[in-house]
N, C-alpha and C positions, 0 to 999 in steps of 0.2 A: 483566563476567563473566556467565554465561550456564547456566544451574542447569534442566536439563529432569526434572522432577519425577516425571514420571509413568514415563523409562525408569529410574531411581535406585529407584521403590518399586516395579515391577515385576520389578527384582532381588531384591529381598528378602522379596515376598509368599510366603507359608508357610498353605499348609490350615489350616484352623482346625474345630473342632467350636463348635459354640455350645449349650449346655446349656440347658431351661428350667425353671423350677420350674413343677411344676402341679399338679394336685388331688393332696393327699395320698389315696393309699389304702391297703389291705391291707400292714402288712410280708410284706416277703418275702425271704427268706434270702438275702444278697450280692447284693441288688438295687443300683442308683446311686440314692442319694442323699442329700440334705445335710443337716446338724446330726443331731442324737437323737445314736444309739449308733451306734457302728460295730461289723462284724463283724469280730473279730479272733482270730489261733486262742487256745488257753485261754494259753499259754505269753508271751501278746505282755506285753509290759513301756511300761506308757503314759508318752511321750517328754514330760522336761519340757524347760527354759530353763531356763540360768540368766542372770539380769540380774546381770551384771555390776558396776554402778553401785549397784544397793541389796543385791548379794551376796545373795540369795536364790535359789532354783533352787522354781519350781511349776510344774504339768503344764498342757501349750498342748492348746490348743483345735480338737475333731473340726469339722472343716470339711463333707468332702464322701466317700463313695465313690465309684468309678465302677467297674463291671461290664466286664472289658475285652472280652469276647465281643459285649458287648450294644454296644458303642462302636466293632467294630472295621469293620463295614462303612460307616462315617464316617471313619473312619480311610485316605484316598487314599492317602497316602505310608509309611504302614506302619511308624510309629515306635512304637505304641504294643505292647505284647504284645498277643496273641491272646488269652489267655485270662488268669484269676485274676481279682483285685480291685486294683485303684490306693485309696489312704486318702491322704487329705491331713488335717492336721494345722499350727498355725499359732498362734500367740501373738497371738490379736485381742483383748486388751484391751490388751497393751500396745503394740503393731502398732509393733515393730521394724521399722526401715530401716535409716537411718542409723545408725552408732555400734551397730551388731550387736556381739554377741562375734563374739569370734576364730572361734568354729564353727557360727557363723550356726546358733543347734542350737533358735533360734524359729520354724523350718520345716520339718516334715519329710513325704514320701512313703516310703509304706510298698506294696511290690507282696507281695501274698501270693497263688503260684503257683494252690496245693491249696484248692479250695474248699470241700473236705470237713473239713479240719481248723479 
């Protein structure tokens, strides 16, 4: 059998952005970036997990924003929105995989359009 590697990952290569962390500075209103607070409008309701196995439900963990305007000329193929903020959000202390609930609800993205609210 005869496996040619490079035309099988060339079918399935996909843009990629690659993010870096670097000097923290100034906040700044619905900028990208990871851990602290996230910008969220006043009404958002922070998304918990509930673990299943210990029957408990607590609120997961602010990951990252990203600025879609500021991301979107990295953006080649055009899947992200234009504009608003992306929130990622994620249960890293107890870093579900396997044996998720039924609504995998220890992940979530959050696009919020309106920057202003």
């Amino acid at each position: 059998m005869k496996v040619e590697t490079g035309n099988a990952l060339g079918k399935i290569k996909q843009n990629s952005i690659i993010l870096t962390i670097g000097n923290v500075g100034k906040y700044e209103k619905c900028s990208t970036h990871f851990g602290g607070v996230p910008d969220v409008p006043a009404d958002f309701v922070w998304p918990i997990y509930m673990d299943d196995k210990l029957e408990e439900a607590y609120p997961i963990n602010f990951l990252a924003q990203i600025n879609c305007e500021n991301a979107a000329k990295y953006d080649t193929e055009g899947l992200l929105p234009e504009r608003g903020l992306l929130s990622f959000f994620y249960d890293a202390e107890g870093q579900p995989w396997e044996g998720m609930n039924k609504d995998n609800d220890c992940i979530r993205v959050f696009w919020f359009e309106d920057l202003e609210t």
